[in-house]
Phi, psi and omega in degrees: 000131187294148167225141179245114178270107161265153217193104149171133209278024156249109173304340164272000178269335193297295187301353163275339193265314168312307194300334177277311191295289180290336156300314182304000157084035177269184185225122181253108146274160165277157156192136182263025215172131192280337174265025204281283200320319190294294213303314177333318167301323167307305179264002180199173185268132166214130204244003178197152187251127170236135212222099161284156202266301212244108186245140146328116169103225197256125194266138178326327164288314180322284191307329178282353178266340187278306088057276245262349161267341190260316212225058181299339184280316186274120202278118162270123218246108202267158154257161186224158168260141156305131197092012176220041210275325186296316201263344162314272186318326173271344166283336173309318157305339163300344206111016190261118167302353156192208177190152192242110175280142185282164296334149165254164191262106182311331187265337167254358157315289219321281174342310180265346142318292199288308186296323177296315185303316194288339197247334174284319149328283211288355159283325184284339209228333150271009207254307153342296152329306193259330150327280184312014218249104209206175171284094157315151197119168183238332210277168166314307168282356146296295197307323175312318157306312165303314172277350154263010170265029147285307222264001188249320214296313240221004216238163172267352204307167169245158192228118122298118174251111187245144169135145181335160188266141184073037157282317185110047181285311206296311186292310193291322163298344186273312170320316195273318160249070128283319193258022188262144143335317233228033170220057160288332213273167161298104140297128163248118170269172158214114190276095183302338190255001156312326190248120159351143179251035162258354175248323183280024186269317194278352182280300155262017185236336178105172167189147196280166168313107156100014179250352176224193159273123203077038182249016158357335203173126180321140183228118142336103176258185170340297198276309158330307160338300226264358222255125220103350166232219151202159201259135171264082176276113179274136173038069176281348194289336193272054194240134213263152178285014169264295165333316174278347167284330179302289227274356188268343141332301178260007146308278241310296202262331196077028187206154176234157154201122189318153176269145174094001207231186202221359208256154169262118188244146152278168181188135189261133168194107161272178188233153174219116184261201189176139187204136154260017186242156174249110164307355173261352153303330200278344177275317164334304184271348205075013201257348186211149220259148234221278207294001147308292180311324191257341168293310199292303192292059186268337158216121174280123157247111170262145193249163194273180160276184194276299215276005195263356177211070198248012168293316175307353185293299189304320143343272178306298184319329202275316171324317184266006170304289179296334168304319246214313163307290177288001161262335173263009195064014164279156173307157167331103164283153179228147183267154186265170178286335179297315200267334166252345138331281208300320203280334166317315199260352179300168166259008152058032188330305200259014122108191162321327159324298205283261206317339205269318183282315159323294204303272199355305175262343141331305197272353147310307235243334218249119168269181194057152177304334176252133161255132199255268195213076186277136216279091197280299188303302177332301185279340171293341184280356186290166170299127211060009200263195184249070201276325190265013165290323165279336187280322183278349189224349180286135174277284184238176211290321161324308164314294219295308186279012190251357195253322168324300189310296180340283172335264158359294176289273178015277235274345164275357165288273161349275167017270179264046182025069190046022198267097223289310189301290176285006174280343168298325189288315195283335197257341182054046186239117171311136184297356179261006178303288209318321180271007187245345191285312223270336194284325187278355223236313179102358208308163148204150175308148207254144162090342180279162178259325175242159143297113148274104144244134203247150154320000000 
């Protein structure tokens, strides 16, 4: 049973709002006075706040900035009195999932009750999730990877992580420092190919007031952040050679100095980087600091492709199922064996990403509960989707337009629920084109025991 903490120093609201609360079968506490409530929070489980704004003593904001620093999980629902509908509306900005006008309305109490208890759910279950949220797999080069972020984790080491973008670097860095010394401490990232590389000196170093144009005000940089911890430069190969001249500086030395400034600051900082280029071509080139690369590469971690592990699809396909349900708040969905076979055999150019984004518009896209068999090349062709799975796997330019095409007619069939006459119409194609395309093509209606079509 769900329990709902009501907070008002009127006794007769308390007692309209139980008599309601409790036929719905909630379990209701009191508390008259904001500092009743913290501590009510304190001594027993609460999965919801109902909060009056104007109390004696410490007032309905007080307590809700206390709420939203202490107890951030529990979503709180302020009431207001007529006239204070303006300070309601700014506790929302506080952080309050709504608010409620005085008389209050049984049906829309019930309603936005359920809905903060649906969301403090659906928090509890990604937030489950996302503990968990690690290089998912089984195969060998995963479990390989896993042992070695135990055995490095715990170590002061600098770490290079190389493989393709949408591989999963980022999480294996989050992995390392979870299993670190150091991780009470801050990660701070930074995505080196995100920031101009005319900001990215003031970005991990700071910068003082008044030293560039828009320098308004001293800025804290990256490393500084970080310090006591560690910092993660994502995609370091796009890092300019002045920047990299810095940061091969806080190897070296432990010391930063803000742009425009003059003070020498330490910094305790390990570092972990990450690249999808291969830096000894980028040394090569002249584009990357040749004694950086040998300061970073103190343990080389590669991380694989997707398809280079394709025992691990299912895995992953099911996480991210659950995942994806549960941010949207629908029930549990299941991929049929068909729908994780096709996804077994795709090539996965962008890789866990890639793939992550597919489950994602399945279990959007998928009525019901069961995803059966859904036209999978169609969605890889979609806008954000893997086009370059096709571009890439096609022998020749024919393949490539006769496997478009398939797709294309497919996915306008489905459309029109097989109704052969308006997907031609629609296709500005004669139907007898249209039946020799689906005959030369192999199509079949998905999910069906037989192919219909109908005229």
């Amino acid at each position: 049973m769900q329990t709902v903490l009501v907070v008002d120093d009127e006794k007769s609201i308390r007692d309209s709002i139980k008599m309601i609360l409790e036929y719905e079968k909630y379990a209701v506490a009191f508390a008259e006075n904001g500092m009743k409530a913290l501590a009510s929070v304190k001594d027993q489980p609460v999965d919801a706040m109902l909060l009056d704004i104007k109390m004696t003593g410490m007032d309905g904001i007080e307590v809700l900035k206390e709420m939203r620093n202490k107890h951030a999980d529990i979503p709180v629902v302020m009431i207001s009195g007529h006239g204070t509908i303006e300070t309601a509306v700014e506790a929302t900005k506080l952080g309050a999932f709504d608010y409620l006008s005085k008389p209050l309305d049984r049906d829309k109490l019930l309603v936005t009750v359920r809905n903060a208890l649906n969301q403090k759910r659906l928090a509890a279950e990604i937030s489950k999730i996302r503990e968990h949220e690690t290089i998912l797999g089984d195969s060998p080069k995963v479990r390989q990877i896993l042992s070695l972020i135990q055995r490095v984790g715990p170590t002061e080491s600098r770490i290079l992580i190389t493989g393709e973008s949408g591989t999963g670097k980022e999480l294996i860095a989050k992995a390392i420092h979870k299993a670190s010394k150091r991780a009470s401490m801050p990660l701070v990232e930074v995505n080196c190919a995100a920031i101009p590389s005319e900001l990215i000196e003031s970005e991990m170093f700071g910068h003082e007031k008044g030293s560039f144009t828009g320098a308004t005000a001293q800025r804290i940089g990256k490393f500084q952040q970080a310090d006591g911890g560690t910092i993660f430069l994502d995609e370091v190969g796009d890092m300019s050679l002045q920047a990299q001249a810095k940061v091969l500086r806080v190897l070296e030395e432990g010391k930063i100095e803000r742009v425009g400034g003059d003070k020498i600051i330490s910094v305790d900082v390990r570092v972990i980087v990450a690249t999808n280029k291969n830096l000894r071509e980028e040394i090569k080139k002249e584009t990357f600091r040749e004694d950086l690369y040998h300061r970073l590469n103190v343990i080389p971690i590669h991380v694989p492709l997707l398809r280079e592990r394709r025992e691990d699809i299912p895995i992953l396909a099911k996480a991210f199922v659950e995942e994806t349900c549960a941010r949207n708040g629908f029930a549990l969905k299941t991929l049929s064996d068909q729908v994780v076979a096709a996804l077994g055999n795709m090539e996965w150019s962008g890789n866990v990403r890639e793939l992550r984004n597919i489950v994602e518009r399945l279990v959007i896209m998928t009525q019901g509960n069961f995803i059966a068999s859904p036209n999978l090349e169609t969605l890889s062709l979609a806008p954000g989707g893997g086009i370059d799975d096709l571009v890439q796997t096609s022998k020749t330019f024919q393949d490539f337009k006769d496997r478009a095409e398939a797709a294309f007619i497919k996915h306008q069939l489905d459309l029109h629920n097989w109704n052969v006459s308006k997907t031609a119409e629609a296709l500005e194609m004669e139907r007898s084109h249209l039946y020799t395309k689906i005959k030369k093509y192999g199509l079949e209606r998905e999910g069906k025991d037989e192919v219909v079509l109908r005229d």
